[in-house]
C-alpha positions in Angstrom: 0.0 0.0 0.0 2.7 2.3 0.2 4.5 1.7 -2.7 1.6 3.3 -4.8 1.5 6.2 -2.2 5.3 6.8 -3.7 3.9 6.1 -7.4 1.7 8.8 -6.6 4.4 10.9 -4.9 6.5 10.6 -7.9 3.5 11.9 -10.6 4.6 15.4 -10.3 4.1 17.9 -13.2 7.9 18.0 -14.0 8.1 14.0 -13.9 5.0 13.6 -16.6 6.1 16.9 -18.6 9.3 15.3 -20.6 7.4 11.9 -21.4 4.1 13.8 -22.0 5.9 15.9 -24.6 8.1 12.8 -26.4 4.4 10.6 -26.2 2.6 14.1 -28.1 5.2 14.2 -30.6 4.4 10.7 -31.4 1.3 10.1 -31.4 0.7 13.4 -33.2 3.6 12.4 -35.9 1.5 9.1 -35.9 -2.2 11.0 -36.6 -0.7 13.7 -39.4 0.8 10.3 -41.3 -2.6 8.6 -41.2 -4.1 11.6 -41.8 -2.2 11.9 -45.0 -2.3 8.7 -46.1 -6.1 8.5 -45.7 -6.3 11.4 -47.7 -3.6 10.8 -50.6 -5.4 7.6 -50.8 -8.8 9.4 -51.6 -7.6 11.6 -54.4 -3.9 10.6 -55.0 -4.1 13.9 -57.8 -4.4 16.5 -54.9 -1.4 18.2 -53.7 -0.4 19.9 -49.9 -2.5 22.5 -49.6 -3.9 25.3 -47.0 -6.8 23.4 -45.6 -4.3 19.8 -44.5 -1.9 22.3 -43.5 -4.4 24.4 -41.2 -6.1 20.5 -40.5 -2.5 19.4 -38.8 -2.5 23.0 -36.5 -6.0 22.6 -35.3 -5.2 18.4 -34.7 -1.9 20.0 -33.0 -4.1 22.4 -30.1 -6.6 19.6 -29.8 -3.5 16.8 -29.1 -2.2 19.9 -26.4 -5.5 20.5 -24.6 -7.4 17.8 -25.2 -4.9 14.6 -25.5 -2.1 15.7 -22.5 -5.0 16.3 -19.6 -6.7 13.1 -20.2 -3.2 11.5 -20.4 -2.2 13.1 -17.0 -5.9 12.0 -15.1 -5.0 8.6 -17.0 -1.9 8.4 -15.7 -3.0 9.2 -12.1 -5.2 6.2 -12.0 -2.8 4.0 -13.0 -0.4 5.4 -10.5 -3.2 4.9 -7.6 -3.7 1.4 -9.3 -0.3 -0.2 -10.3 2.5 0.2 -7.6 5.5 -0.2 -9.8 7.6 2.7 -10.6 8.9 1.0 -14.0 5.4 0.3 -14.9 4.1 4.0 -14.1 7.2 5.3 -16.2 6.2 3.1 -19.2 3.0 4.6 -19.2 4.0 7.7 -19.0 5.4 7.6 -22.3 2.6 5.5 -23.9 -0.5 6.9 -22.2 0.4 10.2 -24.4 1.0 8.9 -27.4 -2.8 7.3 -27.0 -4.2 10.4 -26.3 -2.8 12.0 -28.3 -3.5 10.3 -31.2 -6.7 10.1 -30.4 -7.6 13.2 -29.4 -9.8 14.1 -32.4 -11.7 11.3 -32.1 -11.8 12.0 -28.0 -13.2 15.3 -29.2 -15.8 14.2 -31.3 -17.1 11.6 -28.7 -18.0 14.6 -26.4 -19.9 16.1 -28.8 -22.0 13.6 -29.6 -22.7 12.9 -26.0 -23.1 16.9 -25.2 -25.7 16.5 -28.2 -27.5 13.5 -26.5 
């Protein structure tokens, strides 16, 4: 019982910052290449334009405030949950990358459930 009192302890803002950052760069590099390929694959004619290039900024803010917050509550619960210190630092590389990369779809759940 302890040990996840000091996994907890140890989920500071500086701790989850660096890995937060390398798991957004990810999973956002991972989103803009599917993004991409989904859409060369539709049209393989059409060339870089304005609208994927202001597509990748607005998936960028939505990775930042929508993908890192739910990462960090995500992260807390597995720090309550799982009292292992290599395990919590795992996550905290991979629970970004998730959210980010998903954050556009995270975003589009709420709305549907806010139109409910």
């Amino acid at each position: 019982m302890t040990e996840s009192v000091a996994s907890l302890d140890v989920l500071t803002f500086g701790w989850f910052a660096s890995k937060a950052l390398a798991g957004l760069a990810i999973g956002y590099t991972l989103r803009i290449i599917e993004h991409y390929a989904f859409w060369k694959s539709a049209d393989p004619t059409k060339v870089v334009c304005k609208k994927y290039v202001s597509w990748c900024i607005v998936a960028l803010v939505q990775a930042i405030c929508i993908g890192l917050p739910v990462a960090y509550v995500l992260e807390g619960l597995v720090a309550s949950r799982q009292p292992g210190i290599t395990f919590l630092t795992v996550s905290g590389y991979l629970i970004p990358v998730f959210t980010s990369f998903a954050a556009i779809d995270l975003r589009m759940i709420m709305q549907r459930i806010q139109k409910l």
